[in-house]
KENUKE-886398 format. One record per residue (C-alpha): z, y, x. Coordinates in steps of 0.25 Angstrom, whole numbers, plus 5000, padded with zeros to 4 digits. Layout:
// residues N
ZYX/...
***
This chain:
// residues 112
529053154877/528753154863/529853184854/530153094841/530653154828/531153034819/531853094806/532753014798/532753084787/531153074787/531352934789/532052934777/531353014768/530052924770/530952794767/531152854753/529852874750/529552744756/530552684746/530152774735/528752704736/529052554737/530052584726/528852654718/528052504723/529052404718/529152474705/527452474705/527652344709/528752304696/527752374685/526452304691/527152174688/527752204677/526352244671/525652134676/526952044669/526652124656/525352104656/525351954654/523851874655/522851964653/521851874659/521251824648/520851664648/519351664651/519051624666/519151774671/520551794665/520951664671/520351694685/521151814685/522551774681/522451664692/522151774702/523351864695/524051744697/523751714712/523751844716/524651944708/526251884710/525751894725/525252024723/526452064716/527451994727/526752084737/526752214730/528152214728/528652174742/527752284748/528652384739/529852294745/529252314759/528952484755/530552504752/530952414764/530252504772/531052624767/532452534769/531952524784/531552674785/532952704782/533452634792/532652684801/533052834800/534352784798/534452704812/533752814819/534752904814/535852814818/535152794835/534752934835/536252974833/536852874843/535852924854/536453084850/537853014851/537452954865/536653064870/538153134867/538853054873/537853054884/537953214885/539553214885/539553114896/538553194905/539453314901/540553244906/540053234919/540753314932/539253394937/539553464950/
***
């Protein structure tokens, strides 16, 4: 049978990065709105500047909303990494304390 290796502290070490980069995405994410706030209406009032603020406006806060939860959903990935090299950590030491437990018993036993 094939053999597993699951390291926690691997597991770990990827989560960080994983924060790292939807840390650096929200922050992307706060100076594209900001810049975009800044810039104010740049469309102009002819019938192409019009046309295209009305599809800013349809489309860009929904765009926006969607940008910024996917960097939410990037560091909620990390949060669940974590936990699950910390949960394997926790089953892999009560299997060692069972499989212990186990042993002592076994050792325990009168063998002819």
């Amino acid at each position: 049978m094939a053999e597993v290796h699951v390291r926690p502290e691997s597991i770990h070490l990827a989560a960080r990065k994983v924060d790292g980069a939807g840390q650096d995405w929200g922050e992307s994410v706060e100076g594209l709105t900001s810049h975009m706030d800044a810039t104010g209406d740049p469309y102009g009032g002819d019938g192409l500047g019009s046309a295209l603020k009305e599809m800013y406006e349809a489309a860009g806060p929904a765009a926006l909303t969607y940008f910024a939860e996917t960097g939410f959903c990037v560091v909620e990935t990390a949060v669940a990494m974590n936990q699950l090299a910390d949960a394997y950590t926790r089953v892999e030491a009560d299997n060692t304390e069972q499989a212990t437990r186990v042993e002592a018993i076994l050792d325990g036993l009168d063998t002819p």
